[in-house]
N, C-alpha and C positions, 0 to 999 in steps of 0.2 A: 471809601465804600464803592464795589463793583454794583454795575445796576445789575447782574446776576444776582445782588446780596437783597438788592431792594425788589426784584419779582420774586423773591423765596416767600415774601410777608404777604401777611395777608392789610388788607385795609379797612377801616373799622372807621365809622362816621361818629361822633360823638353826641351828634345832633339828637339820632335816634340810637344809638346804640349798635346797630345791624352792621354786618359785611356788606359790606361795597364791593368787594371782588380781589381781584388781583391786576399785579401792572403788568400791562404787554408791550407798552411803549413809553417813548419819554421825547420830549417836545424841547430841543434846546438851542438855544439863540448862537448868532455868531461868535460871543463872546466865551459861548462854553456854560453858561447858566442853565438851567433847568426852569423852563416857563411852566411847564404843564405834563403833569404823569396821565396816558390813557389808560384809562381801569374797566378791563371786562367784568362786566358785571356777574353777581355769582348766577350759575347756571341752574335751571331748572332741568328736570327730567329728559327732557327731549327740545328745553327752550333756550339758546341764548339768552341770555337779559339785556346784550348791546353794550353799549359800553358807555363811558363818562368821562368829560376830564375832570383832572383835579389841579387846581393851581398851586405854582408850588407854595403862594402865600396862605392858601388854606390845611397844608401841613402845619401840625399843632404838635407831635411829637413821634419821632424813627425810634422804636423800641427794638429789643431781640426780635421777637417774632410779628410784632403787629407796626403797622404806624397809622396812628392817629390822625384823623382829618376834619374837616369841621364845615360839611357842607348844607348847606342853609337851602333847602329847596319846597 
């Protein structure tokens, strides 16, 4: 999977329900792992929402179009 494949989705927090945003970046060790996806938060009218990370241990499941996360805050 390209990480052009994984900013196309959107991301969906299971916690509450809601979009969390989209990924703009990805956080990965010398090994080539993926530590942390940053997710701009979805946007308001005229607001940033800022952004979030998300650990890759808190990915719960990479669908077609969404992937599942599962952040406790």
């Amino acid at each position: 999977m390209l990480l052009s494949d994984l900013q196309s989705k959107d991301i969906i927090n299971l916690a509450d329900g809601k979009r969390v945003g989209t990924i703009i970046d990805v956080d990965i060790d010398q090994t080539g792992r993926i530590n942390e996806l940053t997710v701009q938060k979805k946007r308001f009218i005229f607001f940033s929402g800022g952004t979030v990370g998300v650990k890759w241990s808190e990915i719960d499941k990479i669908g077609k179009d969404v992937i599942l996360v599962n952040i406790k805050s």
